[in-house]
C-alpha positions in Angstrom: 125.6 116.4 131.8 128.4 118.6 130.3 128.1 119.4 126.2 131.0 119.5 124.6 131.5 123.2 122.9 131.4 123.7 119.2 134.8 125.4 119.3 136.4 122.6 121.2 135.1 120.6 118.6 136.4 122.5 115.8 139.6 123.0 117.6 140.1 118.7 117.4 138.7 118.7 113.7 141.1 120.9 112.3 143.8 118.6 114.1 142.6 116.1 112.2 142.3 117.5 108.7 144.0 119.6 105.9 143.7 123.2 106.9 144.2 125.5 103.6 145.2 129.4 103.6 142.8 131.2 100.7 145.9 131.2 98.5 146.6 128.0 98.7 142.9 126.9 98.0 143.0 128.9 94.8 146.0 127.5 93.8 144.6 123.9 94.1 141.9 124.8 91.9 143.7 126.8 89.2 146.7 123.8 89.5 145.1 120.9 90.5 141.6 121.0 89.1 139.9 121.1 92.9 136.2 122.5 93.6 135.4 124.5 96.6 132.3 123.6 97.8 130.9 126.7 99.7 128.6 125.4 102.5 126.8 128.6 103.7 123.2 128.9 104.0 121.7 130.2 101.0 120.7 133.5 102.5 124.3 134.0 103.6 125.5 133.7 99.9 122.8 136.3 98.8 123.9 138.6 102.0 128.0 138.6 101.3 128.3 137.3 97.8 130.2 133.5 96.9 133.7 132.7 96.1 133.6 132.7 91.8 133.4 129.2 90.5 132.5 127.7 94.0 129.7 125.4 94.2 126.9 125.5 96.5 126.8 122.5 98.6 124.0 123.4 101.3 125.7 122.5 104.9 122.4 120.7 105.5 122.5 118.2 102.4 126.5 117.4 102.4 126.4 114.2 103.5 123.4 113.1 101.4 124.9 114.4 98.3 128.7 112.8 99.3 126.3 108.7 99.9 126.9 107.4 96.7 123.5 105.0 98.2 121.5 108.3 99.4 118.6 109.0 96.8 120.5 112.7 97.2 123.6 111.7 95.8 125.3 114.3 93.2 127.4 112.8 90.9 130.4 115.2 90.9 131.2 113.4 93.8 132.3 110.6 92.3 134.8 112.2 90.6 138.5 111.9 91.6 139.3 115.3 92.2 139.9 117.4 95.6 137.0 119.2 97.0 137.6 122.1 99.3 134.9 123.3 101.9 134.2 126.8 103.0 131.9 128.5 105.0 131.7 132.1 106.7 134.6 131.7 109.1 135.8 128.2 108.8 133.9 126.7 111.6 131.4 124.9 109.6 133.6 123.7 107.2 136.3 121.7 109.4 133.7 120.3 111.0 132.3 119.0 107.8 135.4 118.4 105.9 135.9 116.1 109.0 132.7 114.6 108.4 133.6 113.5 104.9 136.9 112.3 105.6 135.0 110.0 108.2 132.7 109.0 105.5 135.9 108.3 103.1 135.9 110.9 100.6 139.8 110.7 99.7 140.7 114.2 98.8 138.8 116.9 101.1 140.2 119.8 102.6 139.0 123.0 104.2 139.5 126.9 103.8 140.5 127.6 107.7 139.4 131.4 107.8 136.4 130.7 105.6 134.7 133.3 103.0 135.6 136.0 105.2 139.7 135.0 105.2 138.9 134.8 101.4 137.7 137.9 100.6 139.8 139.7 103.3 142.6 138.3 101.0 141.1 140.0 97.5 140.4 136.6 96.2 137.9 136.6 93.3 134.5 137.1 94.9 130.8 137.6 93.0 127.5 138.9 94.1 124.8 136.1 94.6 123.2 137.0 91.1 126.2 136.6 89.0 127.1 133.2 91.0 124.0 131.9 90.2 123.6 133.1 86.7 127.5 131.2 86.0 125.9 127.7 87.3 122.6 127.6 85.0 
């Protein structure tokens, strides 16, 4: 039996989903009022820092926290407002922004080269301790 790669499956995600430039992404939230939802591990955000006012949407609990019916669900979204996913390298996230348009969340969208495109592009990034000290 042949598995189907990751990359292949990215490549057919991001054909079927909004694929945002750093810029772009930042614009929507300054503009527009969108969240970026960083997906990384944990560890990853305390490694290489987060995206300043991201929230942290744990890859592993996105779609419990998206079920309005999942004992997991997080209220924020509920709210009518575009939510933007990003990971490391944008892998991760157009497979999950893919995930959530499947589910019917109306307005989600994906950074396509990820944390790293972000702060390769001098887009406002924190260390882990300051991100976390901003959400309490």
């Amino acid at each position: 039996m042949a598995v189907k790669s990751v990359w292949q499956m990215v490549d057919e995600a991001k054909t079927e989903i909004s694929n945002l430039s750093p810029a772009e992404a930042k614009r929507r939230v300054d503009e527009e009022g969108a969240v970026i939802l960083d997906i990384r591990d944990v560890r990853e955000l305390q490694r290489l820092g987060a995206i300043v006012g991201a929230m942290h949407a744990p890859r592993g609990m996105l779609e419990f926290w998206i079920d309005p019916q999942s004992p997991y669900y997080n209220e924020v979204f509920g709210e009518d407002r575009e939510f933007i996913l990003s990971c490391a390298s944008g892998g991760r996230s157009a497979l999950s922004t893919k995930t959530l348009q499947d589910m019917g969340l109306p307005k989600v969208s994906h950074i396509a080269t990820g944390f790293k495109g972000w702060s390769e592009d001098g887009m406002p990034v924190s260390d882990y301790d300051t991100f976390r000290a901003a959400r309490d």
